[in-house]
C-alpha positions as CSV (number, residue, x, y, z in Angstrom):
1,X,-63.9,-24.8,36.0
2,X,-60.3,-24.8,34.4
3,X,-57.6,-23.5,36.1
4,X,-56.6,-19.2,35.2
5,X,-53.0,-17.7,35.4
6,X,-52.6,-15.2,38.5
7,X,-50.7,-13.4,39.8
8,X,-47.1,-14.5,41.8
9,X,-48.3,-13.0,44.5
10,X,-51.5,-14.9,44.8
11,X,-50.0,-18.0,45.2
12,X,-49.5,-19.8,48.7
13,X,-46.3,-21.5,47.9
14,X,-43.3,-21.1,44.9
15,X,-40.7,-23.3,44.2
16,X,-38.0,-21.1,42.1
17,X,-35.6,-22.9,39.9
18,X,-32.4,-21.6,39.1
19,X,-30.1,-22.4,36.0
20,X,-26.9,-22.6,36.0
21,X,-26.1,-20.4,33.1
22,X,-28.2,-17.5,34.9
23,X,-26.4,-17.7,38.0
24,X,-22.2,-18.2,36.9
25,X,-20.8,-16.6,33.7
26,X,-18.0,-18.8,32.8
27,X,-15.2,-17.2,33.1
28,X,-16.2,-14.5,36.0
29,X,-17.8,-16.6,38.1
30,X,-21.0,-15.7,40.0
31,X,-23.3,-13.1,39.0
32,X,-23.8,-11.3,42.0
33,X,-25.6,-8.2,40.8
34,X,-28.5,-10.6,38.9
35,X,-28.3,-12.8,42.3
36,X,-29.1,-9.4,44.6
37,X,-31.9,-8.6,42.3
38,X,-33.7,-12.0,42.4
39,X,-33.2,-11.9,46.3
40,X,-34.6,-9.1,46.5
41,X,-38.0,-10.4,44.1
42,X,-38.1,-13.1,46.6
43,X,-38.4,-10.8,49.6
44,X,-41.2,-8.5,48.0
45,X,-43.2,-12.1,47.5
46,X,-42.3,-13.1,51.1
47,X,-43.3,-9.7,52.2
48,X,-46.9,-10.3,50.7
49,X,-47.3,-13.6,52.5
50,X,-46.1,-15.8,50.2
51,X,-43.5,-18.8,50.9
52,X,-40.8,-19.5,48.5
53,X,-38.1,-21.9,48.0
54,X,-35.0,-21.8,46.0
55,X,-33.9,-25.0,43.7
56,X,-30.4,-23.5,42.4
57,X,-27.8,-25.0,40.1
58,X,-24.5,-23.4,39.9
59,X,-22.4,-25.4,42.2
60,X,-20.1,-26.9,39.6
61,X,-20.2,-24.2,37.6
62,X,-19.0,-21.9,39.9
63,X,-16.3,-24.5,41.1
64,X,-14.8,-25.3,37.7
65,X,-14.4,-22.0,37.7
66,X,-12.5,-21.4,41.3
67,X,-10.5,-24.4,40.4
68,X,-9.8,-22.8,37.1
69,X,-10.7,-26.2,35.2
70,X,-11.2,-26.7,31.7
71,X,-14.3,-26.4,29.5
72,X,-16.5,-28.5,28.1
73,X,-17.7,-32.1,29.8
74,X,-16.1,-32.5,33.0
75,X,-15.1,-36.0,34.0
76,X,-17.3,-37.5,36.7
77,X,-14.6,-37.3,39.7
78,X,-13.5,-33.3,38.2
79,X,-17.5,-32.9,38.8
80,X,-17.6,-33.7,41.8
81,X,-14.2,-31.9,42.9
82,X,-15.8,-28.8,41.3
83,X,-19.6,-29.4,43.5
84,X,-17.5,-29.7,46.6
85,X,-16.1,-26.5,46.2
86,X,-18.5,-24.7,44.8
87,X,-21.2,-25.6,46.7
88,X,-19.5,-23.6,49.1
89,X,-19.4,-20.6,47.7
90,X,-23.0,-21.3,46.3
91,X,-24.4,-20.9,49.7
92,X,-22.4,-18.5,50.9
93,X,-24.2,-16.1,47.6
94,X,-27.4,-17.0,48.6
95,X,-27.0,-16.5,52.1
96,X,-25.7,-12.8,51.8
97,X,-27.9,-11.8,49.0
98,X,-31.2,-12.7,51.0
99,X,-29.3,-11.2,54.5
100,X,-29.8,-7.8,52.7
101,X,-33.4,-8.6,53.2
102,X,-33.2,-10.0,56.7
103,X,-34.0,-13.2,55.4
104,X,-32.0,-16.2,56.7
105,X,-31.1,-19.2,54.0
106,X,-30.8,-22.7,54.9
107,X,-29.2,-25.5,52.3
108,X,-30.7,-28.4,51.8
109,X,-28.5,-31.0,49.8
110,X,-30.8,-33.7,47.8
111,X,-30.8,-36.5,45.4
112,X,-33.4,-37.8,43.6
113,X,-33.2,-40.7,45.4
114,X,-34.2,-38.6,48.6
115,X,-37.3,-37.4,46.9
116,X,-38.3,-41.1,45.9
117,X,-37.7,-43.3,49.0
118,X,-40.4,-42.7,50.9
119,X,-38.8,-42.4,54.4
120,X,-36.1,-40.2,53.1
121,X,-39.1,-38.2,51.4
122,X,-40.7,-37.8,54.8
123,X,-37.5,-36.5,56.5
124,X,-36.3,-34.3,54.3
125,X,-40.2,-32.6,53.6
126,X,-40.4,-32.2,57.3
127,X,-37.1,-30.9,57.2
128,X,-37.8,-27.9,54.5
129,X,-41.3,-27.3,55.6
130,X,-39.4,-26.7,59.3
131,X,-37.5,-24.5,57.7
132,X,-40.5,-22.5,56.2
133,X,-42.3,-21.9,59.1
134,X,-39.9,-20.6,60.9
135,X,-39.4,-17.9,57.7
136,X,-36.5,-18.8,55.9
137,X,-36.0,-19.4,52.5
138,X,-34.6,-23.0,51.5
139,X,-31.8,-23.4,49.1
140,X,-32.3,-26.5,47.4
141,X,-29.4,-28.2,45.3
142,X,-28.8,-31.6,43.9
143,X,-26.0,-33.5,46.4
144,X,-23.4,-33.7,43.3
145,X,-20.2,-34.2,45.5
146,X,-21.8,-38.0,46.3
147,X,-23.7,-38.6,42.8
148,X,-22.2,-42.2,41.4
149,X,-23.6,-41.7,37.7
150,X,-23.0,-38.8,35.4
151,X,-23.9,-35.1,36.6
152,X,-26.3,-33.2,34.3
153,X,-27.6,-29.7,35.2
154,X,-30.7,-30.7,33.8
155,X,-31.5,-33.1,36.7
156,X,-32.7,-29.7,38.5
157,X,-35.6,-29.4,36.9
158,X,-36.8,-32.5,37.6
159,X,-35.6,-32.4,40.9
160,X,-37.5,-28.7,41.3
161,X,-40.8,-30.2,40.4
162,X,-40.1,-33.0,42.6
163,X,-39.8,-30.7,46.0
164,X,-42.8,-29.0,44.5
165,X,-45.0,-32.1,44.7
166,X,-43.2,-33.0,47.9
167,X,-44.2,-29.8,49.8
168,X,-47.1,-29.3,48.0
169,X,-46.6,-25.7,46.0
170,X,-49.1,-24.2,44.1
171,X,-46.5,-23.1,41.9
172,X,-43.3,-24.0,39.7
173,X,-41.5,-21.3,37.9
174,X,-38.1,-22.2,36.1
175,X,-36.0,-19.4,35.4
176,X,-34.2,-20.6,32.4
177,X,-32.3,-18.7,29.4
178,X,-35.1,-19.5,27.2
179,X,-38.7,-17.4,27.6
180,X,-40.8,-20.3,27.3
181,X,-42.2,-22.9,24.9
182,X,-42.3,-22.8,21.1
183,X,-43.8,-25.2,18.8
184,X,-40.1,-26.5,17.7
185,X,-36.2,-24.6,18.6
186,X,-36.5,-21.1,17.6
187,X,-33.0,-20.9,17.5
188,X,-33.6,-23.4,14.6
189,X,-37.1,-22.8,13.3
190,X,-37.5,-19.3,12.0
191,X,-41.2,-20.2,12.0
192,X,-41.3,-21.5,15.7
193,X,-44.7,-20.2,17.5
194,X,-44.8,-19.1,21.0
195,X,-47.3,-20.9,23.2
196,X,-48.0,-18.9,26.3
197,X,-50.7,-21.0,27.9
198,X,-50.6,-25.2,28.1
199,X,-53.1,-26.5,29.2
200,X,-52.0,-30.3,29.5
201,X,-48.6,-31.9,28.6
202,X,-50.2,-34.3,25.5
203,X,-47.5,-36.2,23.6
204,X,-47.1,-33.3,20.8
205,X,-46.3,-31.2,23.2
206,X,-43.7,-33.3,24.3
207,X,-42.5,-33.7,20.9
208,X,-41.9,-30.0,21.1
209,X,-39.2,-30.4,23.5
210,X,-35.8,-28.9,22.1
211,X,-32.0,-29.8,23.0
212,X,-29.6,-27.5,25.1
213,X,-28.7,-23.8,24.6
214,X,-25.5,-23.5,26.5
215,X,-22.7,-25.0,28.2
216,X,-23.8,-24.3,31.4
217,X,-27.6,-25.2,31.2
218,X,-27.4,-28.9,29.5
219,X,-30.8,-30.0,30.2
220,X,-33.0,-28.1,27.3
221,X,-36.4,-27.8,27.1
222,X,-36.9,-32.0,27.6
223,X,-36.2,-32.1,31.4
224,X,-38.6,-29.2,31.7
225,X,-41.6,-30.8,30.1
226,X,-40.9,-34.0,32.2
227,X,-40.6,-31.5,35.5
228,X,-44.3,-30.0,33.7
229,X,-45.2,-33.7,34.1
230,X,-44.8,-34.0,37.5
231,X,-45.4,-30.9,38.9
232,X,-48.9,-30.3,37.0
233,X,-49.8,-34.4,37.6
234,X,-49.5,-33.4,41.7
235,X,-51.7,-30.3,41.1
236,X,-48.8,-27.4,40.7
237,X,-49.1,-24.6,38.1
238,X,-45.5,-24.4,35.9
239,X,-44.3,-21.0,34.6
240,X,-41.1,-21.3,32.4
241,X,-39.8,-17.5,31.8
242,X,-36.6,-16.3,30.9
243,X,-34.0,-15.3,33.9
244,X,-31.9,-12.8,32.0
245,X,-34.0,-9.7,32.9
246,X,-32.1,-8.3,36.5
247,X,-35.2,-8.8,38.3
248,X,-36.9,-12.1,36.6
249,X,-39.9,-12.0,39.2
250,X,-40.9,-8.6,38.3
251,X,-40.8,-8.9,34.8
252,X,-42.7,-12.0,34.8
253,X,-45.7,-9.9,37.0
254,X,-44.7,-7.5,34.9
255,X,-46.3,-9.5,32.2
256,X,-43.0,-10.6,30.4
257,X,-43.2,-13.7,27.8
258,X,-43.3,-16.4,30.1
259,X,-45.0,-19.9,29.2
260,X,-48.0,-21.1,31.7
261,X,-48.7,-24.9,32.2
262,X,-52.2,-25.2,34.0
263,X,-52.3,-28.2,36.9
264,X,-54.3,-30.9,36.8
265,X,-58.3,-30.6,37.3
266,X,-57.9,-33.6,39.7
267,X,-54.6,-33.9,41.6
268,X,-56.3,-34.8,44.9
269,X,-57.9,-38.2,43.2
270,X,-54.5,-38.9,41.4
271,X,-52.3,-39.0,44.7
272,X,-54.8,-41.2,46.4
273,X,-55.4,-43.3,44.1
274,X,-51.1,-43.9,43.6
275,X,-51.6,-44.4,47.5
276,X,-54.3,-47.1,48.0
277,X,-54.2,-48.8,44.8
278,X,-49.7,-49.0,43.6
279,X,-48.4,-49.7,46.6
280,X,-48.6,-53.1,48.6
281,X,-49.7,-52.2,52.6
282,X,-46.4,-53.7,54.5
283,X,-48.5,-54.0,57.9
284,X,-51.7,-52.7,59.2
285,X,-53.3,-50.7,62.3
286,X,-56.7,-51.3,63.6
287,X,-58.1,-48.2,65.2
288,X,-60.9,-47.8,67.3
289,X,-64.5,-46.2,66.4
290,X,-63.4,-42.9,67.5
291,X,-60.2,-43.1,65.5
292,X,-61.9,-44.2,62.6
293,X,-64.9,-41.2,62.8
294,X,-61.6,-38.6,63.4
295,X,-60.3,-39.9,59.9
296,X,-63.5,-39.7,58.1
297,X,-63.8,-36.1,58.9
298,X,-60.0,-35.2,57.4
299,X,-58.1,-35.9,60.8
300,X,-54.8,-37.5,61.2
301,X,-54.4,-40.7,62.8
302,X,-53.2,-40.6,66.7
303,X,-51.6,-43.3,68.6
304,X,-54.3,-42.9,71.3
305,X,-56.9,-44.7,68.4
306,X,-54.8,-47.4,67.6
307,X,-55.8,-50.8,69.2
308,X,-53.3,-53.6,67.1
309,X,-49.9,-52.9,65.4
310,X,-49.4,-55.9,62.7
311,X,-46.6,-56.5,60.0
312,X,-43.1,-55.6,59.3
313,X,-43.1,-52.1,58.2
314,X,-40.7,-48.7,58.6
315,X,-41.4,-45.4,58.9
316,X,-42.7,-44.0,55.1
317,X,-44.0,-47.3,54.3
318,X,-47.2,-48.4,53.3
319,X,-49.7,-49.6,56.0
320,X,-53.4,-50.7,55.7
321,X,-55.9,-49.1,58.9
322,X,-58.4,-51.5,59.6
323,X,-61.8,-50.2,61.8
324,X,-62.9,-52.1,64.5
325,X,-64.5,-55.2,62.5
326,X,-61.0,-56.4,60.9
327,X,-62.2,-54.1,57.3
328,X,-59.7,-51.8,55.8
329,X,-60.9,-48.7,55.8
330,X,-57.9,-46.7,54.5
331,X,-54.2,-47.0,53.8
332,X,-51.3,-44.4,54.7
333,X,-47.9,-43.7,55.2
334,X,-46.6,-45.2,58.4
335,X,-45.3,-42.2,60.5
336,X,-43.4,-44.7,62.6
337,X,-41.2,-47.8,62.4
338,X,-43.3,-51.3,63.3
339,X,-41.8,-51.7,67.0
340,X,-42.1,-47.9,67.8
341,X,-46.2,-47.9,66.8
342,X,-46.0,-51.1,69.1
343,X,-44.9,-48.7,72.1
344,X,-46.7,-45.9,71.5
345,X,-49.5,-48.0,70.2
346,X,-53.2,-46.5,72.5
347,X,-50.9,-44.0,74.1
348,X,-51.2,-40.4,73.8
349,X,-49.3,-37.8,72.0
350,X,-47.6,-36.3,74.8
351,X,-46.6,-39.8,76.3
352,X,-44.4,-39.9,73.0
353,X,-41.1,-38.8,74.0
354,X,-41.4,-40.6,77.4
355,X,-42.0,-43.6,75.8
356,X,-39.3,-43.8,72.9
357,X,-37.0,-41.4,74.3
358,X,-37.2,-38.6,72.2
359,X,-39.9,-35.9,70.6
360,X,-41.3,-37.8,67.0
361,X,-44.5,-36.8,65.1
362,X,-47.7,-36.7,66.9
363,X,-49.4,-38.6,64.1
364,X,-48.9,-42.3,63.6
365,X,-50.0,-41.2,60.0
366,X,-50.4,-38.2,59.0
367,X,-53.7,-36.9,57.1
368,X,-51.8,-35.5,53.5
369,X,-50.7,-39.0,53.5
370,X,-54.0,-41.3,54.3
371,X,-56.6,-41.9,51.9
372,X,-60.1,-43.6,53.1
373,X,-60.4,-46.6,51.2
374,X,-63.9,-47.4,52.2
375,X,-67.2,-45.2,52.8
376,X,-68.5,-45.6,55.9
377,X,-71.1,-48.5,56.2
378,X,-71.0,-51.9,55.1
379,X,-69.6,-52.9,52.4
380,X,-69.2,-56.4,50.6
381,X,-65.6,-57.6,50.3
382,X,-65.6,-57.9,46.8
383,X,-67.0,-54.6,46.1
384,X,-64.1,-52.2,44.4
385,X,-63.2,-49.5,47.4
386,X,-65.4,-46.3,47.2
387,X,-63.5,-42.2,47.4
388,X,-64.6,-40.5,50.9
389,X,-66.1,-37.1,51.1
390,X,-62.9,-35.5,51.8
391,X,-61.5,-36.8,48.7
392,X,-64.2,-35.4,46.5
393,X,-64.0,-32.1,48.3
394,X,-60.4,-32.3,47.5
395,X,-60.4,-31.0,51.2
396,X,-56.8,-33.2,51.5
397,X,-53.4,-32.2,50.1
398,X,-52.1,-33.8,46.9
């Protein structure tokens, strides 16, 4: 059954993108009236249950303009000098605007780079969906003030879609100065169509993509369709609306002009198949009978099933689990450096912290990032691996 628009509310999980040119007015500085408004959209979502995170430009905008520096393109070290400062004053916005609610904000600084590397990946999801639990609202930025190639605003899309995949949203909305997608630039095409419901990113739709519309918000409609790509790929619904209106959220449930990208019919089988078949294992664990039922019914893998720790691997790499015969029977992230899993290696969970000397994950591989590689049963060696029930239940996160 294809996938329907719903409701903002509905949704488990939103990641909320940001543009620069919504949030800073160039020579004024920060909006703060439009600011309080969105906080206060995001805290009549988080009042209905749903979790929301913030990825927000702004921070060289708003310092070029405390440091009064010129327009146009910055040079790379004036780009920096502005993100420093303004990165400052960035979270200090958000932070007050969402205190009106009683909602605490916490910054989280990223590159791409921290999205891509898997053990930097693994730290910094843990870190955010931390942060979640305990209620707040994360305010997500790209780290400009340590960037060693050119800074474009645009990267924030990309970056947005990237922490939606990453913590697993069931929705990406980018609040932009554009309503949504048209069929070429209306601000060039008079006869430019609207199209309110995408149901896959094909290449004419990429072909669709436009250039910039301001100073301030450099990375058109192109980085949007590539953040379409990834977000709808891992199984994440895209909204792009326009951010002018005071209170963006409610005008989008409102039933403003917005443009809906539907997610992928089969995110669950795409992520395990990038799992067990693109990446190269870097060491294996072989688990016991018990261990190996526990993952065949959706469970994570616990140090007390593991029997042999093999390889040279670090914590995020790839690692093969073999069952008791010496067969690979799935392949994961390792939750653990190679002479940690050693230590902790038939232990239990609370023996953890005794062991190593501090509190780490109970998991030596987390379930969302295992995929069973074999059925259970025999198999013969040249036989392609098979998908597990979980996997066609699509009972495991993307």
């Amino acid at each position: 059954m294809a996938a329907t628009r719903k409701p903002l509310e509905k949704y488990r999980r939103i990641v909320i993108k940001i543009g620069s040119a919504l949030l800073v007015e160039r020579k004024s500085g920060l909006k703060k009236a439009w600011l309080d408004a969105l906080s206060a959209d995001i805290a009549a979502l988080k009042m209905k249950g749903v979790e929301v995170l913030v990825v927000s430009s702004g921070a060289i905008a708003l310092g070029r303009t405390v440091l009064n520096l010129p327009s146009g393109v910055l040079r790379l070290e004036d780009s920096q000098a502005a993100a420093a400062v303004g990165q400052i004053a960035l979270a200090r916005a958000w932070s007050e605007s969402l205190s009106a609610d009683q909602i605490i904000a916490g910054q989280i600084l990223l590159t791409l780079g921290d999205t891509e590397e898997r053990r930097r990946y693994l730290n910094a999801r843990a870190t955010i969906n931390q942060l979640l639990k305990l209620g707040s609202v994360p305010i997500i930025n790209e780290n400009d003030t340590v960037a060693t190639t050119e800074i474009r605003y645009g990267d924030n899309d990309r970056l947005a879609a990237r922490v939606a995949t990453m913590v697993g949203a069931d929705l990406l909305v980018l609040l932009s100065d554009i309503d949504g997608l048209y069929t070429a630039p209306p601000h060039l095409d008079p006869e430019a169509r609207f199209l309110e419901t995408i149901a896959e990113i094909t290449p004419e739709i990429e072909a669709m993509a436009g250039g910039a519309a301001s100073e301030l918000s450099r990375g058109g409609m192109r980085t949007k369709i590539d953040a379409g790509k990834i977000a709808t790929t891992a199984g994440c619904a895209m909204i792009i609306a326009s951010g002018k209106p005071e209170h963006p959220l409610k005008a989008i449930e409102a039933g403003a002009r917005s443009s809906w990208f539907a997610p992928s019919g089969s995110p669950v089988t795409a992520r395990k198949t990038w799992i067990a078949g693109q990446l190269l294992p870097a060491g294996s664990l072989t688990v016991d009978a018990g261990a190996e039922t526990a993952l065949r019914s959706g469970k994570s893998l616990l140090p007390a099933g593991v029997r042999q720790v093999t390889g040279t691997f670090s914590r995020g790499d790839t690692i093969a689990i073999l069952g008791a015969t010496g067969r690979e029977i799935a392949r994961g992230l390792a939750g653990y450096d190679v002479h940690e899993a050693r230590q902790i290696a038939g232990k239990k969970s609370a023996e953890i912290a005794a062991i190593l000397g501090y509190a780490g994950r109970a998991a030596m591989v987390h379930r969302d990032d295992l995929v069973m590689t074999a059925p259970p049963g025999k198999r013969p060696e040249n036989e392609a691996p098979g998908q597990d029930e979980d996997e066609r239940k699509g009972k495991l996160h993307a």
